[in-house]
RODO-2510 file (C-alpha; in nm, 4 decimals, decimal comma):
residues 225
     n   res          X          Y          Z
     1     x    -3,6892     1,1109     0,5360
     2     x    -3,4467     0,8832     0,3934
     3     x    -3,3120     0,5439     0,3661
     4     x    -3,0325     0,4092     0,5286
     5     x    -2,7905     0,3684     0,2318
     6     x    -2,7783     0,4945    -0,0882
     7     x    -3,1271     0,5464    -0,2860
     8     x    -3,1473     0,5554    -0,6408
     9     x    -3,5008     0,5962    -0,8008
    10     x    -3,5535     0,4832    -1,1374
    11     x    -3,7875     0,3423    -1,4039
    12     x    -3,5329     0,1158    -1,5175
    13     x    -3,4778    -0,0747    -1,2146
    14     x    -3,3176    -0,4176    -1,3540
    15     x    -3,0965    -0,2062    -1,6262
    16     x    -2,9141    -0,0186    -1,3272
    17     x    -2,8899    -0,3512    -1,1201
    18     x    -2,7492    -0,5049    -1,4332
    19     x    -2,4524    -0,2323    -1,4366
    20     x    -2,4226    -0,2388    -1,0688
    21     x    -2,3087    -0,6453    -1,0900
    22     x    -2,0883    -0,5340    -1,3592
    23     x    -1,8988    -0,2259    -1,1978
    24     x    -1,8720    -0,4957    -0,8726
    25     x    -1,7241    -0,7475    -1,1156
    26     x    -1,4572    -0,4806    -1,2750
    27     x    -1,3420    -0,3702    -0,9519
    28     x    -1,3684    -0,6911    -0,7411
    29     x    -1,0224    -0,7269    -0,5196
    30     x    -0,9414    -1,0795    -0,6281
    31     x    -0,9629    -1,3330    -0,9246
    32     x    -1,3144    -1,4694    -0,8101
    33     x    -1,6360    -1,2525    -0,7692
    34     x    -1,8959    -1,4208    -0,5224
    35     x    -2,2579    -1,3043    -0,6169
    36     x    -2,5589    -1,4164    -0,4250
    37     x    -2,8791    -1,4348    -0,5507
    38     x    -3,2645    -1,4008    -0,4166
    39     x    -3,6273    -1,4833    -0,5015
    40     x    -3,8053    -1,1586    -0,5069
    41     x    -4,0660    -1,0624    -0,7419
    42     x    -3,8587    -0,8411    -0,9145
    43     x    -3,5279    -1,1013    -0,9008
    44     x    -3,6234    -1,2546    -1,2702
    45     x    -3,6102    -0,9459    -1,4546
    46     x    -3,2900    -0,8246    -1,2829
    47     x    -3,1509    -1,1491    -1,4039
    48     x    -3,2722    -1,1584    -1,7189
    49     x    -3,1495    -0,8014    -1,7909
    50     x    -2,8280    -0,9107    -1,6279
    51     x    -2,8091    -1,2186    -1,8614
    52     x    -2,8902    -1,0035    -2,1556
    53     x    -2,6830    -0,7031    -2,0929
    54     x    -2,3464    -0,8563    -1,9138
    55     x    -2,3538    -1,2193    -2,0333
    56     x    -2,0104    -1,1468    -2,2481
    57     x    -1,9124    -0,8740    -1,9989
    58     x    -1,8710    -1,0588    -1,7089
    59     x    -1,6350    -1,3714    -1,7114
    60     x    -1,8873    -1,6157    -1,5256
    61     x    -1,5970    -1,8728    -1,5305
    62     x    -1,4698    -1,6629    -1,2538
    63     x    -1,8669    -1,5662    -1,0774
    64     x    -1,9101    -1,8267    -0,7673
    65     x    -2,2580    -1,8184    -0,7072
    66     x    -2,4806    -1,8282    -0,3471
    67     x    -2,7918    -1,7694    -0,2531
    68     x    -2,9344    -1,5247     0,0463
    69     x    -3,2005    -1,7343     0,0676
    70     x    -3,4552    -2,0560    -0,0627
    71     x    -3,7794    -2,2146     0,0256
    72     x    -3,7848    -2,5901     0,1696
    73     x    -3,9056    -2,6924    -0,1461
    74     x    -3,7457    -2,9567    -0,4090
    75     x    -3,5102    -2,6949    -0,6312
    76     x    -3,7061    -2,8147    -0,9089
    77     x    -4,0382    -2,6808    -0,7706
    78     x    -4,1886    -2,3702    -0,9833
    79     x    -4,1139    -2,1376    -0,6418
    80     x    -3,7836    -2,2374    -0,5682
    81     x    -3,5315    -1,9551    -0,5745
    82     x    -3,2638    -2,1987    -0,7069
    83     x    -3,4694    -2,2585    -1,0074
    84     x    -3,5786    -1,9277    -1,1136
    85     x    -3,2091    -1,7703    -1,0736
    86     x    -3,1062    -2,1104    -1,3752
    87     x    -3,3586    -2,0127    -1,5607
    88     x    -3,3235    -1,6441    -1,5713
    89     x    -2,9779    -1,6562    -1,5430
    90     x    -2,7386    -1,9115    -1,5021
    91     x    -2,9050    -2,0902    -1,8342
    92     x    -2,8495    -1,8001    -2,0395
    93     x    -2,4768    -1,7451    -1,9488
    94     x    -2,3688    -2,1140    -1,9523
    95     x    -2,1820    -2,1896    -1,6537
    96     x    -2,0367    -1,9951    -1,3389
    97     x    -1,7725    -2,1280    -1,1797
    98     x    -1,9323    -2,2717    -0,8889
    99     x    -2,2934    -2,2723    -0,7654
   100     x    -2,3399    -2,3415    -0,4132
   101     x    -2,7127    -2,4490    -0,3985
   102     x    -2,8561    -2,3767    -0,0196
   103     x    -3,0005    -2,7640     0,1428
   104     x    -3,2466    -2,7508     0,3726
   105     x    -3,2538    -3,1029     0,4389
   106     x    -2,8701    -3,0398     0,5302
   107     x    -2,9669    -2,7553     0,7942
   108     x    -2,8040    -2,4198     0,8119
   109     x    -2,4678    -2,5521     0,9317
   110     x    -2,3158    -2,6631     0,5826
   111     x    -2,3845    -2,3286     0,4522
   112     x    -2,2687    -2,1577     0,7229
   113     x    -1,8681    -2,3131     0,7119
   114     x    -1,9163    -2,2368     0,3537
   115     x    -1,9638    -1,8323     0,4200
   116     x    -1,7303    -1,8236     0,6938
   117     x    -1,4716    -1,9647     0,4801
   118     x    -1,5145    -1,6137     0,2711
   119     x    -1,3057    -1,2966     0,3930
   120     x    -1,6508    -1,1369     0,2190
   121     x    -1,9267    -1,1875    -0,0071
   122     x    -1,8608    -0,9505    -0,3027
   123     x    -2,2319    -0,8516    -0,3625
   124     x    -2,5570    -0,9932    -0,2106
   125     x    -2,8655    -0,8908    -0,4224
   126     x    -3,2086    -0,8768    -0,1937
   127     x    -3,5864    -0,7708    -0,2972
   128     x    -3,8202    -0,6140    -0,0193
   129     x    -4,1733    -0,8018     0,0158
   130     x    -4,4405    -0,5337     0,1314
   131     x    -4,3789    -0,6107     0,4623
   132     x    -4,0491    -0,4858     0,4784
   133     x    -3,9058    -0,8452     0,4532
   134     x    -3,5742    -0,9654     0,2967
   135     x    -3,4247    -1,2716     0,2106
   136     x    -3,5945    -1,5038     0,4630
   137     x    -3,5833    -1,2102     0,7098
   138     x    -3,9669    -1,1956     0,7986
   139     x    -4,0890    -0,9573     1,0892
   140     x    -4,0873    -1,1062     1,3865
   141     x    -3,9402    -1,4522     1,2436
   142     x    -3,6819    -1,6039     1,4600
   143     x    -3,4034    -1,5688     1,2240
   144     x    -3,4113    -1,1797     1,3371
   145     x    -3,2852    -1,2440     1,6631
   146     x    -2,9797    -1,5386     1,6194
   147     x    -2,6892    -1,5266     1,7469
   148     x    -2,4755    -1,2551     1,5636
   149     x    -2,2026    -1,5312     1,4854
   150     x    -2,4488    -1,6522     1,3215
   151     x    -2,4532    -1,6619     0,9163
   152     x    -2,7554    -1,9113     0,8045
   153     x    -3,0408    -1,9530     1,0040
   154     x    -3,3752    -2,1402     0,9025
   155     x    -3,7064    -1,9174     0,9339
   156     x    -4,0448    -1,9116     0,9209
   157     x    -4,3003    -1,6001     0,8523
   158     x    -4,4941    -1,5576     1,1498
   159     x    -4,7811    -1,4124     0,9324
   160     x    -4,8259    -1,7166     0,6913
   161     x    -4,7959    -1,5217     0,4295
   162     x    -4,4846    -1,7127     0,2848
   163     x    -4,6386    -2,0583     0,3228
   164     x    -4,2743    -2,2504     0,3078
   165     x    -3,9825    -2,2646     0,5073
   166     x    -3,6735    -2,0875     0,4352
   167     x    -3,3130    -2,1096     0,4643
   168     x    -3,1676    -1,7809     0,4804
   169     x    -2,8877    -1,5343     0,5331
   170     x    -2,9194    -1,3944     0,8602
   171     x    -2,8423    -0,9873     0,8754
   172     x    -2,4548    -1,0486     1,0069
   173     x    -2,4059    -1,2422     0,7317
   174     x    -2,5616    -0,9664     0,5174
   175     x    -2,2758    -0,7269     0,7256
   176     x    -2,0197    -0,9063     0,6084
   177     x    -2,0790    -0,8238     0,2520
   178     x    -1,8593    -0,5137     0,0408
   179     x    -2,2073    -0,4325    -0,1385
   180     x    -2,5595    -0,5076    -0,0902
   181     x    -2,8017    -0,3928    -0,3704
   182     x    -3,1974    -0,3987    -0,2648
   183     x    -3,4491    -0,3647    -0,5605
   184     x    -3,7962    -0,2215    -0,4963
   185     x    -4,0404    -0,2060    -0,7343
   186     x    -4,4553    -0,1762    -0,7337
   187     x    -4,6931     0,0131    -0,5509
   188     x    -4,7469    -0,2830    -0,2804
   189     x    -4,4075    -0,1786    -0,1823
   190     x    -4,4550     0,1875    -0,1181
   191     x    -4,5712     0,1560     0,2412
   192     x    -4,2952    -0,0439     0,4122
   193     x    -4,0463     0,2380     0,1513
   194     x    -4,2159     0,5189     0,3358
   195     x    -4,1988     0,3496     0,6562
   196     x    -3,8497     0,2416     0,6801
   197     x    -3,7214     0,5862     0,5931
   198     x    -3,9439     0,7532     0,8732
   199     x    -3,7086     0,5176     1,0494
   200     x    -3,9118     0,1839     1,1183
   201     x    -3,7425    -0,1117     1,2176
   202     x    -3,8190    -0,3051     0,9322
   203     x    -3,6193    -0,6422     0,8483
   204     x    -3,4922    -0,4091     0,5192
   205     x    -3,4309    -0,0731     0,7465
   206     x    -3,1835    -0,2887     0,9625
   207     x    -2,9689    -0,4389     0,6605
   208     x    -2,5772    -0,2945     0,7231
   209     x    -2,2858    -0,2948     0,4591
   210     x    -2,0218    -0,0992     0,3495
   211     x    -2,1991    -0,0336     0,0707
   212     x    -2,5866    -0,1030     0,0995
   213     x    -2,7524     0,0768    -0,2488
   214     x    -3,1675     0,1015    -0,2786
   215     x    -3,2700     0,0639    -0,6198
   216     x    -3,6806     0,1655    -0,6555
   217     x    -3,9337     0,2342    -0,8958
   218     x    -4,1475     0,5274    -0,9170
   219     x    -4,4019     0,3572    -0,7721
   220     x    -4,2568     0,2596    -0,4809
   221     x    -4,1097     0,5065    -0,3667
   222     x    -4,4433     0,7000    -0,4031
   223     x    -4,4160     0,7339    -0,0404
   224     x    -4,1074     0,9353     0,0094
   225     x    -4,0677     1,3053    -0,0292
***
């Protein structure tokens, strides 16, 4: 059984993400480092360890910010993605050097000239829902099946059990990434771990990178052997 990357299973899941984004930012290939952000459960403690941890590490004068994907909400709301990543993050550090907040209203095209115009995002961070989901990459959901030129796509979860819309990063924009870092953590999770590295198709089994690193919990990866 394994995982198709590299898996790293710890108790100390946001500490090791935290010194992941710094290792990218030291050994990034040009002046700016372009990080994008999620909305998992686990996202605000990665941040706030991040925040905490690398705050005078990192030069966020020279961090361009993105997100892999946001609710159709108002960025204000208490669930938008936008809002938790300030608060955890962005807040706590100041300023980055640009922010590129994803629109709904706008549709996916804006967003999409904005990644192409990137030879690659440096790291994209994702969670895993139980169901094997990330970003806004739902089982099933249309955004699984666009066009592979395609880099934003909007999405729906075909279960209802996300209740908004999304805007998201479809899995060839997730390709075009040097590293991809996907935290795990709580029991919920442990099924969809134990089935993606029996080798289900799940939305997280089919994420591809250079560099595509699993950090889980204990509990999580319950599952594997």
């Amino acid at each position: 059984m394994s995982v198709p990357g590299d898996l790293v299973i710890t108790s100390d899941v946001a500490g090791e993400f935290s010194r992941m984004v710094v290792s990218a930012f030291r050994n990034r290939p040009q002046e700016t480092f372009s990080l994008a952000l999620t909305g998992s459960h686990d996202a605000r403690s990665c941040y706030e360890r991040l925040a905490t941890e690398a705050g005078a590490v990192i030069d966020w004068w020279k961090v361009d910010v993105y997100w892999a994907d946001e609710r159709c909400i108002p960025h204000d709301h208490d669930d938008s993605n936008y809002r938790m990543a300030r608060e955890a993050l962005l807040d706590r550090v100041g300023a980055a050097h640009a922010t590129h907040l994803m629109r709904c209203a706008e549709g996916p095209d804006p967003y999409q000239l904005r990644l192409g115009d990137l030879d690659a995002m440096d790291l994209i961070h994702l969670g895993m829902g139980p169901d094997g989901h990330v970003a806004g990459l739902f089982p099933g959901s249309e955004a699984m099946t666009t066009d592979p030129g395609r880099l934003v796509a909007m999405s729906e979860d075909p279960s209802g059990a996300s209740p908004y819309r999304h805007m998201t990063m479809t899995l060839g924009a997730l390709a075009r990434a040097r590293q991809v870092v996907i935290t795990v953590t709580g029991a919920d999770r442990a099924s969809a771990m134990a089935s993606i590295a029996s080798g289900v198709g799940l939305p997280a089994a089919l994420v591809s990178a250079p560099f595509v690193t699993w950090l889980v919990d204990p509990d999580a990866a319950a599952g594997l052997s």
